[in-house]
N, C-alpha and C positions, 0 to 999 in steps of 0.2 A: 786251597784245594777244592774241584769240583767234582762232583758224583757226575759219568753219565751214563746214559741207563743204555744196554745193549740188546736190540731183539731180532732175530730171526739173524743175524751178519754179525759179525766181529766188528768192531768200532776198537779204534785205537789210535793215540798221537803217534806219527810215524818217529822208530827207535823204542817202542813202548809194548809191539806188537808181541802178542802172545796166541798160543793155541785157542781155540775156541769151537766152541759146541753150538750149534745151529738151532739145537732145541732146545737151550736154554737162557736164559735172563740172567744177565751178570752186570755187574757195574764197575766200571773201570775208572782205575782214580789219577784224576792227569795234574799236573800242576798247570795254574792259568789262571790270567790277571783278566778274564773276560764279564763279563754283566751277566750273571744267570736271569733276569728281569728289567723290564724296560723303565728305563732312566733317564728323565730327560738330558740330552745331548750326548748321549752314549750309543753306541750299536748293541740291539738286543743280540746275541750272540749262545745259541744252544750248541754248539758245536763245535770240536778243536780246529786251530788251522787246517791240517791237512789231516783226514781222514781215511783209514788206511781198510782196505776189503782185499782180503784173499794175502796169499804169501806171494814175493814176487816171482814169478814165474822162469825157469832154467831153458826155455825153449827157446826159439829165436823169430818164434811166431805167436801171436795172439788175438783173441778178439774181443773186445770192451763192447757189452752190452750196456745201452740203457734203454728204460723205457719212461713212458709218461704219457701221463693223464692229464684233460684240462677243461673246465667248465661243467663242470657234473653236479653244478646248481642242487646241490643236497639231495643227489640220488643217491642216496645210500644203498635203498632197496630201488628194484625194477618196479616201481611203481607210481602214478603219478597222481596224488591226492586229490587236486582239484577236479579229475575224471572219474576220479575212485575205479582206476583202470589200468592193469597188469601192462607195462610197456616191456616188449620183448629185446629188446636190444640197447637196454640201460640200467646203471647201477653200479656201486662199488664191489655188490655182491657177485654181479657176475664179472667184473674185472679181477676178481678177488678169484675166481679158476681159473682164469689166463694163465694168472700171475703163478699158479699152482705147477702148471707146467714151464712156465719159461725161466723160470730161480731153478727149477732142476737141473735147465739145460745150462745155465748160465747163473752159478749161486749167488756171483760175484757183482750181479746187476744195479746198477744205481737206477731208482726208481724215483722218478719229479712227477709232481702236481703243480700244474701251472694255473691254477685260478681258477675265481670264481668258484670257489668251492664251498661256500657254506650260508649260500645265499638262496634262496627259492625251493619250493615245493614243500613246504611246509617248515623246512628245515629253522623260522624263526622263532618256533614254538622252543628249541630248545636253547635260545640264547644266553639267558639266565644260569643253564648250568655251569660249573667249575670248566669244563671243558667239555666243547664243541662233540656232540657225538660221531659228527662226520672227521673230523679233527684226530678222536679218538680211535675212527675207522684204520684212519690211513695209519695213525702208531701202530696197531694190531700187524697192518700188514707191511711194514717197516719199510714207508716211504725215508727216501734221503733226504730231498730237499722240497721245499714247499715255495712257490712264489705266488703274494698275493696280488689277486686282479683288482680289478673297481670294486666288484661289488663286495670286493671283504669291506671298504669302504661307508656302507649303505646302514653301516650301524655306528652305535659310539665307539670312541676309538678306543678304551675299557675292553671292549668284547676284542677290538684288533689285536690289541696288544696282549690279552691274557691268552687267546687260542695260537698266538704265534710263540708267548713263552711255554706253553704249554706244548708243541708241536715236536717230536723225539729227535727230528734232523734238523738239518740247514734250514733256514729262512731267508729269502733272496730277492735283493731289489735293487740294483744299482742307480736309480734316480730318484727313488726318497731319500731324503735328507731335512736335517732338524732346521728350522730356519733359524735359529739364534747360531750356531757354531758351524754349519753344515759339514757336518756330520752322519755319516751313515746311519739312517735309521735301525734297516739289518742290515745285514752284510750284500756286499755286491757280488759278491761270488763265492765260490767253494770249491777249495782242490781236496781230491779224492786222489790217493792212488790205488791203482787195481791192479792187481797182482803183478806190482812194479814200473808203473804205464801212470803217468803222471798225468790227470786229465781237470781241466775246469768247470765248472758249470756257473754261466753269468746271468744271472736275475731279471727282471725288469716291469716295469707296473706301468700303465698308460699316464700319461702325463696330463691326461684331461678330467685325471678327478677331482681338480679341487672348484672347476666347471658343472661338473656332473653333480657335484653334491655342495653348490654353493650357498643354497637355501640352507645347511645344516653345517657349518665350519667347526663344530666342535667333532664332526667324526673325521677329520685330516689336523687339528688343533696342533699347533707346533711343528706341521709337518712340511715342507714344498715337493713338490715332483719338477723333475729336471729337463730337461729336451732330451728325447730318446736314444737320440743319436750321440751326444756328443756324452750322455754318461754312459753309455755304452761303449764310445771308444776310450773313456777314461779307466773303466774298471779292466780293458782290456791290457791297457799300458799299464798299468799296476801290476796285474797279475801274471803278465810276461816279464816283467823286470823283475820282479821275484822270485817266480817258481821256474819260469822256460818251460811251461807245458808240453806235454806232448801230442795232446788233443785238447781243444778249443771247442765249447759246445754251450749254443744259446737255447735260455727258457723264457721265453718272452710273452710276457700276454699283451699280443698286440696282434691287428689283424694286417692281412696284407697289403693294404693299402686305408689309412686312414683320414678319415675327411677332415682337414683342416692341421692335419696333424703325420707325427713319423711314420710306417708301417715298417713292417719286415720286409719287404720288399728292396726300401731304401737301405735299408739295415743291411742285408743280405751282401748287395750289390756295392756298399760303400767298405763295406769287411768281410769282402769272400777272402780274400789272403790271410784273414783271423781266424776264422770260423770255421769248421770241417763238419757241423751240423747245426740246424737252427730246430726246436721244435718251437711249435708255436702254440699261443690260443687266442680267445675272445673271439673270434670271428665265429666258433660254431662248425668251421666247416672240415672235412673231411679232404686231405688232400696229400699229394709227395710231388714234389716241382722240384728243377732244378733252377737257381737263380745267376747267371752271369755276371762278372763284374765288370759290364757294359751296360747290366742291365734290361737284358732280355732274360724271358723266363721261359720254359721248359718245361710243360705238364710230363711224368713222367711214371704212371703209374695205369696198373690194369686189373682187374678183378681176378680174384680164386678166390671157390669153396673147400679150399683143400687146408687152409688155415682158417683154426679160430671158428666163430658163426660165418653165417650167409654173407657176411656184404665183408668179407678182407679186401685192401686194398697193396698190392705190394707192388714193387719199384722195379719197374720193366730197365732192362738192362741195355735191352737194345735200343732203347732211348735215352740212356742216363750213360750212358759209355762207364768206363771206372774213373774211378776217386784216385788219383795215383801222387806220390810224393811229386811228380813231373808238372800234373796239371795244377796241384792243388790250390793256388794260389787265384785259381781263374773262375772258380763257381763254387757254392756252397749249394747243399741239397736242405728244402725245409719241409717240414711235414709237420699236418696238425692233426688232431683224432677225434673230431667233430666234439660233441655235447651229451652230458648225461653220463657218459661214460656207454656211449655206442662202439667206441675204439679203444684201444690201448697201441697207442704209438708205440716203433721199436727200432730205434738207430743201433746198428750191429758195424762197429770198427774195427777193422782188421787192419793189425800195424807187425813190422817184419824189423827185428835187430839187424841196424848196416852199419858195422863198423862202430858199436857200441850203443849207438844211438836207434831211438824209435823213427821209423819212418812210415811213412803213409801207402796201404797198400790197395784198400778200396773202404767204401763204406754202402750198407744197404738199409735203403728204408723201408719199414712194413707199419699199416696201418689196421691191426689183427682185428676185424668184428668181433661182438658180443651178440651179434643179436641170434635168437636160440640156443646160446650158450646155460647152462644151468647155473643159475643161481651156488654160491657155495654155502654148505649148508652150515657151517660152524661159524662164519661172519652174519648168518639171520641168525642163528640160534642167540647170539652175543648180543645183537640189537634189534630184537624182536620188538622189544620195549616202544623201541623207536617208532615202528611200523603200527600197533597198536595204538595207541596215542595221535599221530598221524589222521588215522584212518576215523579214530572215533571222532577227533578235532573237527575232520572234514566232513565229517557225515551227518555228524547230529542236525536235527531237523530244527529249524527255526520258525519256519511257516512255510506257506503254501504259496502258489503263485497262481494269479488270476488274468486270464487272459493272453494273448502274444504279442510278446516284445517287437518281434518282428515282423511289420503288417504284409507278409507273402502269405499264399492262399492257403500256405499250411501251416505256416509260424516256423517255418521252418529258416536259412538263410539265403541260401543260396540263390541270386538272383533269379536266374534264367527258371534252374530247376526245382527248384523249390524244394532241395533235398536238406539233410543235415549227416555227411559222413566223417566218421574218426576212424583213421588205421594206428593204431597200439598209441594211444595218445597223439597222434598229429593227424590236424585237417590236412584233406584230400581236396581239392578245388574242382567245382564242374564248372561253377563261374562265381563273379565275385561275390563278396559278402554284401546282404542289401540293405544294409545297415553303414555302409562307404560310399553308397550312393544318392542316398534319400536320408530324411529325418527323419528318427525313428525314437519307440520309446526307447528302445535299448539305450542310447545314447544319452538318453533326455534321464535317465536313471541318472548316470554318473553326474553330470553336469546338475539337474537341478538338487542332491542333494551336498553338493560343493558349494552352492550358491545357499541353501539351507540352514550349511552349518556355519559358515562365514556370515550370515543374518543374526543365530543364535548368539552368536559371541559377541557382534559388535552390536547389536539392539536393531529393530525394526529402523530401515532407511537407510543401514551405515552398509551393510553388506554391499556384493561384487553386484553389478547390474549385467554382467555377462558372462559367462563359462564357457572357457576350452578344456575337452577331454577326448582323450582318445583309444579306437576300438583297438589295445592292444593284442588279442588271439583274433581269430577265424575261430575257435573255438566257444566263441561268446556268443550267449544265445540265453532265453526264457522263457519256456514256452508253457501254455495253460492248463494250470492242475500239479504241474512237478514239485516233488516236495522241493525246498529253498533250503539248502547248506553252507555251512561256513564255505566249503568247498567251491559254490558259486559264488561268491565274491573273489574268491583266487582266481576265477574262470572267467570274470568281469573284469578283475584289476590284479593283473600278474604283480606288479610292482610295488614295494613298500615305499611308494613317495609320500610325502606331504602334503596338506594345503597352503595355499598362498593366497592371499590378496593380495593383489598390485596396483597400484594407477598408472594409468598409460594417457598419453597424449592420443587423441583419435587419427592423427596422423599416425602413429607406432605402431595403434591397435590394426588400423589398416595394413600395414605392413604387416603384421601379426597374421592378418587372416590370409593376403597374400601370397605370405610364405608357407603357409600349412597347405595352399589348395598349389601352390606349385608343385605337389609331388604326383600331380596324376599329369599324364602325357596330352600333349595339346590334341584336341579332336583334330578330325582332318573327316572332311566331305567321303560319305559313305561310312563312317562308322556305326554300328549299332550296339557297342559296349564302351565303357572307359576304361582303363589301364594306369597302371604306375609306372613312374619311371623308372629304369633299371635299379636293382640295387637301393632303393628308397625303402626304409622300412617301415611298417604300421607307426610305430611310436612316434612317429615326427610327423604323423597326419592328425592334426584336430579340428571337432569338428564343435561348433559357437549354438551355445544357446543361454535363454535368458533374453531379457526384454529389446530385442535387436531383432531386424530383420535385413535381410540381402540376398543377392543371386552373386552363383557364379559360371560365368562365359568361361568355357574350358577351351573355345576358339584362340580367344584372346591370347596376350603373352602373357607369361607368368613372371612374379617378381624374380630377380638376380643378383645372388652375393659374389664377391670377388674371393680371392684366398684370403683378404684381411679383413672377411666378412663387411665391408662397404656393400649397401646399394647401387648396384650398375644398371639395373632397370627396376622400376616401381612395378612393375606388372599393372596390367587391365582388367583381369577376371573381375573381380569383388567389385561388385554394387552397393554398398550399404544405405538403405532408404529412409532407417532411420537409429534410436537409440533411446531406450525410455519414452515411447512415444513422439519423441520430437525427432529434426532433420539431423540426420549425422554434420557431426561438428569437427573437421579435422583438428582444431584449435580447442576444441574443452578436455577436460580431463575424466575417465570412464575409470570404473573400478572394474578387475577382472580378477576372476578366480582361475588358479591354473594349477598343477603339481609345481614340487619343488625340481623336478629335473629338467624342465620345459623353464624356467625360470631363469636356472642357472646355466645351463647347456644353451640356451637360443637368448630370450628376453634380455638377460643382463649382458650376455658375453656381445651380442649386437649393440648392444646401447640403446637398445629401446625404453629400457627404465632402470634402475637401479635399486640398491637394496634400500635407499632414501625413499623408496617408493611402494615399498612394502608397507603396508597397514592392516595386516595377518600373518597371522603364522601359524600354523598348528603344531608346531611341533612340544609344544609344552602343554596341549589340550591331555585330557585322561585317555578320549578317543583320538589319537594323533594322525594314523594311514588312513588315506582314502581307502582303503579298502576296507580296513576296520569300518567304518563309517557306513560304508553299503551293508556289513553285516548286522551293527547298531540297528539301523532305518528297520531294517527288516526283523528284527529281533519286537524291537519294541511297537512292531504294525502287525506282529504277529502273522507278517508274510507280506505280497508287494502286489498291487493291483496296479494293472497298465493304466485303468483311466486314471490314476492318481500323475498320472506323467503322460498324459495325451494331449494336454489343455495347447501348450506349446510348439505340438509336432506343426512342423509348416513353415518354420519361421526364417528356414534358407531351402532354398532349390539350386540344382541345376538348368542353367536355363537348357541346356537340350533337353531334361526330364519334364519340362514342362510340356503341359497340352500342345502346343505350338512347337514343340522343340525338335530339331533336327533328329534324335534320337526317336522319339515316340512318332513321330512323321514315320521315319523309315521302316521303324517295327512293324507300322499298321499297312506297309506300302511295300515299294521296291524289296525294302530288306527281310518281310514276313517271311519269307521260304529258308531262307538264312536264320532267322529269329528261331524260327519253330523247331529245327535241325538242332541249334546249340539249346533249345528245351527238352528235347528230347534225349537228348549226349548221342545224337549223330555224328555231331560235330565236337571239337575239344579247345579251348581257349591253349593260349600259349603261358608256361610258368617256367621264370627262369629260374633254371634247374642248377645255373653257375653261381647260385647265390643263397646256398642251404639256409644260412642264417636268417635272413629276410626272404623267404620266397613269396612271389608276385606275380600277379596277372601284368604281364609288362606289354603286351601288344592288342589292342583292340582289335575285334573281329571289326571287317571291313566286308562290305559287298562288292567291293572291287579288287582285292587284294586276296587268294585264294591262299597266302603264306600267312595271312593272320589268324589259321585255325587249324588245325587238321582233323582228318576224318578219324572215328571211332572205331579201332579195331574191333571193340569189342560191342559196337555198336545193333547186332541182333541178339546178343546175348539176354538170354531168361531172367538174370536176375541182376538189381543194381549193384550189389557187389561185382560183379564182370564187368559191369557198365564202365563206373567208379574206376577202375582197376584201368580200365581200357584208356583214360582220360589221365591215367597217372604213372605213365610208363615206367617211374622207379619202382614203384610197386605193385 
């Protein structure tokens, strides 16, 4: 017999179901032969097969709500640590009043978390405990099912497995599986039924973490991840030939199209006759489409303040036509509810008894904002702890900081303007960061103490003779006199990667550097800024330092992978002149420092080296994260002086950024009226706005091209806030 524990809904094996009180904690005792604990080659399993919410209903109409959340990166509270700065439109706390009114209107709601939830903004501080505070959050507010992303991934599989035994509902993934039996790791899905309305909810984890986290194989150890697609249509042929659902509904953390890999997208389009809703996540982004099973897709949403905070998104009708038992075979509707817990996604089904059976009569998506929603006050009161701890973690003062990281004439980053803005924790762009386009200390931080501490371990001479790192925020920045907090290494190094030494053939390495400078857009005659290419995010730009020097020609072509990641063109940019002093050597072999995700995501999954090729590792150091390391350095320096990382600055350019260089020709020339306009914010670089999760400077101002900038509405405005504001038209 198994105890499970019941809060805030009824929980019971259907035949089993009894009355039940909303306010109260009960435990209901079922018979079942399932794994209360993870075992190897067993399904971790916290929940009966079919799970039963509400009495079934005597009407002949009804509507199944659910909702979910996804990617809320340890927002527990609206706050973001590494800023030490109040973010208005994040947090479980404030999805925790949504949820206050929407279980009123709909008691009977099955609530998912689709990932990435227990990863970032400090939330590593509580790893060690018995159970996940954020973890602990969602029990409180009596999530159904939980499905985890990559980065539940990003720790030992100890912490995976104990927060997912520990989690009150479903845990859901339909393509882990144990590699000795294959075996569901958890469960691929979960039938609920709702007050009589038999519905599924199917799982699913990106297939590329055991890429993502190759450097560390004991946090996936015993595990494989599947192709997206094809254990998704496997969970689906199960659980039709079992149960004959009445509603089919995917939780997927996958974005909508993936680089090298499945998206929802395909997913959508290969099982709209499956599926009658998809929510989605990892992508970050905020959205309600409709998807065709041809494969066209369908924006299909429009703003009101009438729900919820400031930014609702809900599902325009006269572009989404209805969901009707007739068509449903022909499109599925997806929608995801961006990051932080800015949205609380809400698929609303409505099904109509025909002749005994359920059938389909429409479905409506809403993507409800949080932002200036209030905080609820009895989920802070509960983990105040949390935020306290947090706040003190991030704050306490280490040292001081001497001088500016970033040599603009204010220390500030912004190329053009030389400004530094944050709205409620996210940069605001007037133009790039100038720290993306020249060498700077900032950069030369991370990279010379990787090459540091890779010295320290292996003894003087054995260490990496090069370093790749890269400017993960627009919010990174050091400027002179500021106190130094743990909080500024979060702000340097979002990520908990590891270090690596590798050797690389100086052919690979070239490829290496190649590949990192392919993500800004090839110049073209008459530009006086540079750009990224669409969709390219910060994290897969690095930028080389250490005893190397070279230029890169952004004219030139850029290196080219195929879908089986081959080499289709070597690219031209990268000049390397030399390497430890001497001529670059396509033919010798170079030591590089790199993180562990840059490793296992590009380095190895390419072929460019292998794990025979590693001769470091940090991950068994005492100081293991890069990021730890930057806090170290500055701990034990008692604060962080620029000239201590100046020595180096110089040792790659852009050849437009050169004296001679097409770029600084035209700034002082033709383009100066143009230049001085985008220093001013007369002018506004272009950010694509279709791409929340990476956003980018994606088009270069051009002096010939009057679409590559547009003018500043708010460009007489008194104060840089209006300015700023003016340049940022979402906000």
């Amino acid at each position: 017999m198994t105890l499970f524990k019941r809060s805030l809904i009824c929980i019971a094996v259907v035949g089993l179901m009894a009355g039940c009180n909303d306010d109260e904690t009960k435990y209901v005792e079922v018979p079942s032969d399932y794994s209360p604990v993870v075992a190897e080659g067993k399904t971790l399993t916290n929940t009966p097969d079919v799970v039963v919410k509400g009495e079934a209903t005597q009407d002949d109409e009804v509507t199944i709500a659910i909702a979910a959340t996804s990617d809320l990166h340890g927002r527990l509270f609206g706050f973001d640590y590494a800023l030490n700065a109040v973010d208005d439109d994040a947090g479980i706390t404030r999805i925790a009043t949504l949820l206050a009114g929407q279980k009123a209107a709909h008691p009977n709601m099955i609530l998912i978390d689709i990932g990435d939830t227990v990863q970032g903004n400090s939330a590593q501080l509580f790893n060690d405990d018995p159970t996940h505070p954020v973890v602990e959050s969602m029990n409180s507010l009596g999530f159904d099912v939980w499905v985890p992303g990559n980065h539940e991934f990003n720790f030992e599989r100890s912490f995976v497995d104990r927060n997912l035994d520990h989690f009150n509902g479903a845990v859901l993934s339909s393509n882990i599986k144990w590699e000795s039996n294959d075996v569901n790791y958890i469960r691929a899905f979960q039938m609920f039924e709702v007050e009589g309305v038999k519905v599924a909810i199917v799982g699913l984890t990106p297939s590329n973490v055991p890429n993502w986290e190759a450097s560390a194989p004991d946090h996936f150890k015993g595990l494989k991840f599947e192709n997206e697609l094809d254990a998704t249509k496997e969970a689906v042929e199960q659980l039709v030939s079992k149960y004959n659902p009445d509603v089919i509904v995917g939780a997927l953390h996958l974005g909508r199209q993936e680089d090298g890999g499945v998206g929802v997208y395909e997913i959508a389009s290969a099982m709209a006759d499956k599926f009658d809703v998809i929510l989605a996540g990892h992508e970050h982004a905020n959205y309600i489409e409709q998807v065709n099973a041809d494969g066209t897709v369908t924006p299909i949403s429009k703003s009101t303040s009438e729900i919820g905070g400031e930014n609702t998104l809900i599902e325009d009708k006269a572009k989404s036509g209805e969901y009707t038992q007739d068509n449903r075979a022909q499109s599925v509707k997806i929608i995801e509810p961006g990051k932080w817990g800015a949205y609380l996604a809400k698929a609303e089904i409505q099904l109509k008894k025909v002749d005994g059976k359920w059938t389909m009569e429409d479905t409506t998506l809403t993507n409800i904002g949080t932002k200036k929603v209030k905080e609820e006050q009895a989920l802070q009161a509960k983990f105040q702890y949390v935020h306290d701890i947090s706040v003190e973690d991030a704050t306490r003062e280490l040292g001081r900081v001497t001088g500016n990281f970033t040599p603009s004439a204010s220390g500030f980053p912004d190329e053009a303007t030389a400004t530094d803005y944050n709205y409620t924790a996210e940069r605001l762009y007037s133009t790039i960061h100038l720290a993306k386009v020249v060498d700077t200390p900032l950069m030369d931080v991370i990279n010379q103490i990787q090459m540091q501490q890779i010295e320290a371990a292996m003894g003087k001479g054995n260490g990496a003779i090069v370093s790749a790192a890269s400017l993960f925020s627009d919010q990174s920045n050091l400027i002179d006199n500021e106190v130094y907090t743990k909080g500024k290494s979060t702000n340097l190094y979002k990520y908990d990667n590891t270090l690596l030494g590798v050797e690389m053939t100086g052919a690979n390495l070239k490829r290496f550097i190649e590949w990192s400078y392919s993500y800004f857009n090839q110049y073209q005659p008459g530009d006086i800024t540079v750009s990224f290419k669409k969709g390219a995010p910060a994290y897969l730009y690095d930028q080389f330092d250490g005893d190397i020097e070279f230029t890169v020609d952004l004219s030139k072509p850029s290196l080219e992978l195929d879908e089986n990641n081959t080499v289709t063109n070597e690219g031209s940019r990268v000049n390397i002149t030399s390497i430890g002093g001497e001529q670059f050597d396509p033919n010798a072999t170079y030591k590089v420092a790199m993180n562990s995700y840059r490793f296992g995501s590009q380095i190895q999954k390419f072929g460019w080296a292998s794990k025979d090729d590693v001769f470091y590792d940090s991950v068994n150091e005492p100081v293991y994260a890069i990021r730890d390391m930057l806090t170290a350095y500055v701990e034990k320096n008692k604060g962080i002086n620029v000239a201590d990382f100046n020595g180096n600055v110089g040792n790659w350019s852009f050849t437009q950024y050169l004296p001679s260089g097409e770029i600084t020709t035209l700034r002082e020339g033709k383009g100066k009226a143009l230049w001085d306009q985008l220093k001013n914010m007369e002018i506004c670089v272009s950010i694509d706005l279709e791409n929340p999760k990476y956003p980018a400077i994606v088009k270069s101002v051009n002096i010939n091209d009057s679409s590559s900038y547009f003018v500043n509405p708010n460009k007489d405005a008194a104060t840089l806030d209006e300015k700023v504001a003016g340049c940022n038209p979402t906000h």
